[in-house]
GUKE-68240 format. One record per residue (C-alpha): x, y, z negated; residue in three letters. Coordinates in steps of 0.05 Angstrom, whole numbers, m for minus. Each point is the difference from the previous one (the first is absolute). Example, Ala and Ser with C-alpha at 12.3 -4.5 7.8 and 13.67 -1.06 7.14 Angstrom:
<rs>
[r [246; m90; m156]; ALA],
[r [27; 69; 13]; SER],
</rs>
This chain:
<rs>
[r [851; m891; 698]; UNK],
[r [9; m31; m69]; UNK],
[r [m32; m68; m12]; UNK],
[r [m62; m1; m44]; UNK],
[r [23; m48; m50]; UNK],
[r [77; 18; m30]; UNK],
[r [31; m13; m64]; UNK],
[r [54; 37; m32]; UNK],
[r [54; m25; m57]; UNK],
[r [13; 56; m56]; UNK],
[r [m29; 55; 57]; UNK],
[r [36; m33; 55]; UNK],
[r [m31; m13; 58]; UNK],
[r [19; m69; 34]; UNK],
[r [31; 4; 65]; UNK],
[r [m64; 18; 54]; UNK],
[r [8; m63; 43]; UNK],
[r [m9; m36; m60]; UNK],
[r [m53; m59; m2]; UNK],
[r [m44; m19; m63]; UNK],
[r [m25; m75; 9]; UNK],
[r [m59; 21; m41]; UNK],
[r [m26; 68; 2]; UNK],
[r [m15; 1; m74]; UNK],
[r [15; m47; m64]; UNK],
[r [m41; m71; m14]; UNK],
[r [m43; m3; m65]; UNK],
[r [0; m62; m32]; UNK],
[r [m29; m7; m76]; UNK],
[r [37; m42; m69]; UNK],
[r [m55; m39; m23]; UNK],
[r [m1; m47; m74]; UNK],
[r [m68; m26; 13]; UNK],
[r [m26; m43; m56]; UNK],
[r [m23; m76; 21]; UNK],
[r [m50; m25; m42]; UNK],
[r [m16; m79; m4]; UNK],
[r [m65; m20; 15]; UNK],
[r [m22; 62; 41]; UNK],
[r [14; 16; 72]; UNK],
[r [43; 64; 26]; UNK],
[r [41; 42; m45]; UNK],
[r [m3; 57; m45]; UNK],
[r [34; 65; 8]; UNK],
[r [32; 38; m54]; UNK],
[r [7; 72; 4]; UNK],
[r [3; 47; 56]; UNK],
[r [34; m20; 66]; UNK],
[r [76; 12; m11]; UNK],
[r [27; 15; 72]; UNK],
[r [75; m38; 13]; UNK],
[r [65; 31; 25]; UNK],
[r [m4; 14; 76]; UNK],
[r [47; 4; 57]; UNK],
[r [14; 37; 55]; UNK],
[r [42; m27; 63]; UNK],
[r [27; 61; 38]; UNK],
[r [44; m16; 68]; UNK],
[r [54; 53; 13]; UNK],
[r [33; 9; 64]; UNK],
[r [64; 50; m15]; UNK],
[r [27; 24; 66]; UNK],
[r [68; 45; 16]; UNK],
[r [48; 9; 58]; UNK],
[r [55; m37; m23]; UNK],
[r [12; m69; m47]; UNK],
[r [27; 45; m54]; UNK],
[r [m54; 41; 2]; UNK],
[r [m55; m54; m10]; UNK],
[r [41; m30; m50]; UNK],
[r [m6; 66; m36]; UNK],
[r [m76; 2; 4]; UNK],
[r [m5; m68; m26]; UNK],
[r [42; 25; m60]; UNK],
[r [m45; 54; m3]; UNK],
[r [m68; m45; m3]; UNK],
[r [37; m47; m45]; UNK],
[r [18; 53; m53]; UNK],
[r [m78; 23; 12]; UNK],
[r [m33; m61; m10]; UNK],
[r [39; m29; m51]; UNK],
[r [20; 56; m44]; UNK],
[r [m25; m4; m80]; UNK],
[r [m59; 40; m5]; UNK],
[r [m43; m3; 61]; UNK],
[r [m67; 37; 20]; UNK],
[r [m31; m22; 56]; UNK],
[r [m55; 42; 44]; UNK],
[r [m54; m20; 45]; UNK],
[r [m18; 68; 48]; UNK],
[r [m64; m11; 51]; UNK],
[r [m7; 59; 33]; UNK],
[r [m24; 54; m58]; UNK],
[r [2; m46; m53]; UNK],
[r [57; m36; m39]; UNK],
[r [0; m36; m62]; UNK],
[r [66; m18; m41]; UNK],
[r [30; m57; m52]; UNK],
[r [53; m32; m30]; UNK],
[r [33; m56; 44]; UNK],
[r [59; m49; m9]; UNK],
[r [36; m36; 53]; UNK],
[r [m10; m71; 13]; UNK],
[r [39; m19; 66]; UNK],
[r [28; 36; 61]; UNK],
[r [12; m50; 63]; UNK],
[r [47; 18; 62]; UNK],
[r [m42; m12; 58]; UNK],
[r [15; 3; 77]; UNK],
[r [54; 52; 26]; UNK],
[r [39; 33; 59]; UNK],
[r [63; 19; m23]; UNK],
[r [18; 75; 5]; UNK],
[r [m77; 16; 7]; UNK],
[r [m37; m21; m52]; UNK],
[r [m21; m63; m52]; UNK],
[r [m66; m22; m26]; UNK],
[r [m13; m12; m72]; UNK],
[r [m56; m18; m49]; UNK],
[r [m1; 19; m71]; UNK],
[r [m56; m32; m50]; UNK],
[r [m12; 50; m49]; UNK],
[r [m41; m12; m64]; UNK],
[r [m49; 46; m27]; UNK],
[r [m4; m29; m78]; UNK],
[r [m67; 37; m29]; UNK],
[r [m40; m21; 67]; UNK],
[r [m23; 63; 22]; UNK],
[r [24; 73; 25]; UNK],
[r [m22; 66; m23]; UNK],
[r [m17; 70; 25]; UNK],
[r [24; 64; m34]; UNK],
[r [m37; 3; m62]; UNK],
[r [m45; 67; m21]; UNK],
[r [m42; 17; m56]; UNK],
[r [m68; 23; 48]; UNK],
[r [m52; 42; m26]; UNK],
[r [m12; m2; m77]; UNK],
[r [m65; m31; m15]; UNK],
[r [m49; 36; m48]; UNK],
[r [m2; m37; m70]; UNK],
[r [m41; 43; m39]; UNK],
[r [m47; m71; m4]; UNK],
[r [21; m70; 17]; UNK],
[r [7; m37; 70]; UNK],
[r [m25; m53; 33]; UNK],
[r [28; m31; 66]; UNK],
[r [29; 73; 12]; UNK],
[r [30; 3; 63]; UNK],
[r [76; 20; 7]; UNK],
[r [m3; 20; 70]; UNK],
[r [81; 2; 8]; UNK],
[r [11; m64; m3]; UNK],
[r [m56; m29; 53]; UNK],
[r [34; m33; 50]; UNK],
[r [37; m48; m43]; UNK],
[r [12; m74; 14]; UNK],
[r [40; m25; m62]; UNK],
[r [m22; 12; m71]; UNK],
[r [38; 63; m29]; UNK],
[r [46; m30; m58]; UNK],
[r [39; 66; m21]; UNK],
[r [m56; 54; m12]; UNK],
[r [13; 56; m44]; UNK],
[r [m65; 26; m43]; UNK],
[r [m5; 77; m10]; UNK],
[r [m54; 29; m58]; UNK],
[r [m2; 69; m16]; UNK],
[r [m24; 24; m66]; UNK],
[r [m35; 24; m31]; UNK],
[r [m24; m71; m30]; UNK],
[r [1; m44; m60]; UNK],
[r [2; m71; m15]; UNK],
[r [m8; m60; 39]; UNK],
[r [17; 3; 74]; UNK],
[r [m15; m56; 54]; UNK],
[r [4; m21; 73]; UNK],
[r [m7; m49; 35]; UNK],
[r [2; m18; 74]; UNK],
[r [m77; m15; 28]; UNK],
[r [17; m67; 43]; UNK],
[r [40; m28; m61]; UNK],
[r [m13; 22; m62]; UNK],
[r [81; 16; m8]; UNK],
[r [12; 57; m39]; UNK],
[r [40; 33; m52]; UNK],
[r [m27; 36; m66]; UNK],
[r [29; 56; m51]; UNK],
[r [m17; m11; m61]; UNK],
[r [10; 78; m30]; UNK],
[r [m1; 40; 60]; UNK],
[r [m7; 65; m31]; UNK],
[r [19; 62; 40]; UNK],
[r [m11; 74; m4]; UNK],
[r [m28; 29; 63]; UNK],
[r [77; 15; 23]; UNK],
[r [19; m77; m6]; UNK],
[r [9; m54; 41]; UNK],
[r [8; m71; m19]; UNK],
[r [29; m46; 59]; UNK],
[r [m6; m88; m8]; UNK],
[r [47; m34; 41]; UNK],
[r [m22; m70; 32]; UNK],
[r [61; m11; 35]; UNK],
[r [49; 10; m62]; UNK],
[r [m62; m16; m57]; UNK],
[r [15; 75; m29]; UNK],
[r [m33; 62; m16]; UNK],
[r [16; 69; m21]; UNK],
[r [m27; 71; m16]; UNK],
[r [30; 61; 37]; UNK],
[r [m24; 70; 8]; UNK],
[r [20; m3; 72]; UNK],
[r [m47; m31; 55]; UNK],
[r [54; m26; 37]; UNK],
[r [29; m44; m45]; UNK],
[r [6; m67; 41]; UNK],
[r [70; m16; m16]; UNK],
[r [m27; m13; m85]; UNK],
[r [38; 63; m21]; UNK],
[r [m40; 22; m71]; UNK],
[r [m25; m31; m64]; UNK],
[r [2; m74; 3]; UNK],
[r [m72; m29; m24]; UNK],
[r [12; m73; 21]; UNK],
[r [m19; m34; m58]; UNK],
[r [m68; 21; 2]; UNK],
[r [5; m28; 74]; UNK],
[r [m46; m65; 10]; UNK],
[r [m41; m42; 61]; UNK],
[r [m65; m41; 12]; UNK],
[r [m4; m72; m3]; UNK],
[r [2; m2; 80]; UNK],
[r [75; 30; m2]; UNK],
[r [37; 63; 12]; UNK],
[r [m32; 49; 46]; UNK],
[r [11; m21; 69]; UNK],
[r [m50; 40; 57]; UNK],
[r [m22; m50; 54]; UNK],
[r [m28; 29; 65]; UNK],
[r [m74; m33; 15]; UNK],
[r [m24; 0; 68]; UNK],
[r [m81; 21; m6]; UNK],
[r [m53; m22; 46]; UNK],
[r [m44; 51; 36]; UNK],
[r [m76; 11; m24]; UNK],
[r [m39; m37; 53]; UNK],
[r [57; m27; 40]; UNK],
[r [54; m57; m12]; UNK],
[r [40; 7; 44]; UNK],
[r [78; 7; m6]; UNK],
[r [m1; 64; 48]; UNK],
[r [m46; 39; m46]; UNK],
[r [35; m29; m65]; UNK],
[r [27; 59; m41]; UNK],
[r [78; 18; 0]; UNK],
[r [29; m35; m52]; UNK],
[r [m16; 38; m71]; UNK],
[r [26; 7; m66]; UNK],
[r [m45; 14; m67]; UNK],
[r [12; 11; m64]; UNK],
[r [m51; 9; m64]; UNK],
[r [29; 38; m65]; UNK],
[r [m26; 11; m67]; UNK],
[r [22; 56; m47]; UNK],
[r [m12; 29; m76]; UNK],
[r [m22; 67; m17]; UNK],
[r [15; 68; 10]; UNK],
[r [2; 0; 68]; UNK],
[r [m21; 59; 40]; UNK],
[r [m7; 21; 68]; UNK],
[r [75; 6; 13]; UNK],
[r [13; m69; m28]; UNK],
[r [22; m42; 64]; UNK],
[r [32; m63; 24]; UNK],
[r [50; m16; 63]; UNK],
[r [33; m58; 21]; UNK],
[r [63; m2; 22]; UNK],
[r [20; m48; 49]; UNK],
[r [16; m21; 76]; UNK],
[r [m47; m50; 49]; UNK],
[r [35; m64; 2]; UNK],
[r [5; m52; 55]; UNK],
[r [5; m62; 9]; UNK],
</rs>
């Protein structure tokens, strides 16, 4: 039977016997709190900013013969180590993937001609992992939103950094949203489509385009990005919120993790005037 908690380099799976010293990543925040004489505590500035983690991951590479081990150690070394690195975390039905860079790989204990133990530190720079990213079901925009739910992304532990906005015509002048918990957002300033239009805003890559295709993710059309602006609070970042139950407090009755998101448009929108969000849950 395959263990519940993997991990895979580049689609690789690590060897089966292997042994993760912690079945997922640590969180830790980067804080620049503000000390203020004369009054107690600190002050925050901003939203939190989550740190670099690490992974430690101990590999046991086994073989019938000393040349053969040595060969699956080359094997691990080129994996862990090579230049671009993507690292997955796969527990049971669900994975979730990220960049990674190698920190340190340590030999450990040994039998010759059988096998030898080592542990690799991997870091994971942007502090969180991602699923496979979708667009979910367009949301009516015929008038605006508030705290509309985008039910594709519940489930989330890690605020969504990279989220592509979708809004197709027809519509005219000023287009906002902003995430509910945070009041994040971005805004086009002349978003004016024609019912077969589409304009896309990158928060990721701070970008947006018009395309007459509904699939343009990759920013293939008409560049519009200097008409491309955000709130005060920052760039448009969606943060999962945890929601108490009505009538009970307890964590067991809490609601799954949920993302919102409240959008304002122009004019001459219709009934086939909608918005989607394109993005995957992320995890810390």
């Amino acid at each position: 039977m395959a263990p519940y908690i993997s991990w895979r380099i580049n689609g690789v799976g690590l060897p089966p016997i292997a042994r993760v010293s912690s079945p997922r990543p640590s969180v830790s925040t980067r804080r620049s709190p503000i000390d203020i004489p004369g009054r107690h505590g600190v002050v925050d500035q901003g939203l939190p900013q989550f740190a670099e983690t690490l992974i430690t991951l101990t590999i046991e590479a086994t073989a019938g013969s000393q040349a053969a081990v040595e060969a699956a150690i080359a094997k691990l070394h080129a994996l862990l180590s090579g230049p671009s690195i993507v690292i997955t975390r796969v527990a049971g039905d669900f994975s979730a993937s990220g960049p990674a860079r190698l920190v340190s790989i340590s030999p450990g204990r040994h039998t010759p001609s059988v096998w030898q133990e080592m542990t690799a530190v991997l870091a994971i720079p942007a502090g969180m992992l991602s699923g496979p990213p979708s667009a979910g079901t367009p949301l009516a925009f015929s008038a605006n939103l508030t705290g509309a739910l985008l039910p594709h992304l519940q489930g989330s532990s890690a605020p969504i950094t990279d989220a592509i906005v979708r809004l197709k015509g027809p519509h005219a002048g000023l287009f906002t949203i902003t995430d509910a918990a945070t009041g994040t957002g971005l805004s086009q300033s002349t978003a004016s489509l024609t019912g077969s239009q589409y304009l896309y805003m990158d928060a990721g890559g701070f970008r947006s385009w018009i395309s007459a295709s509904d699939s343009a993710w990759t920013g293939v059309g008409t560049d519009v990005s200097a008409n491309l602006d955000y709130p005060a609070a920052g760039i448009l970042q969606l943060w999962p919120v945890v929601e108490p139950a009505v009538g009970d407090s307890s964590f067991a009755a809490a609601s799954t993790p949920t993302v919102r998101i409240s959008a304002t448009g122009g004019t001459g929108r219709t009934g086939d005037t909608t918005l989607a969000v394109y993005a995957g849950r992320s995890f810390l």
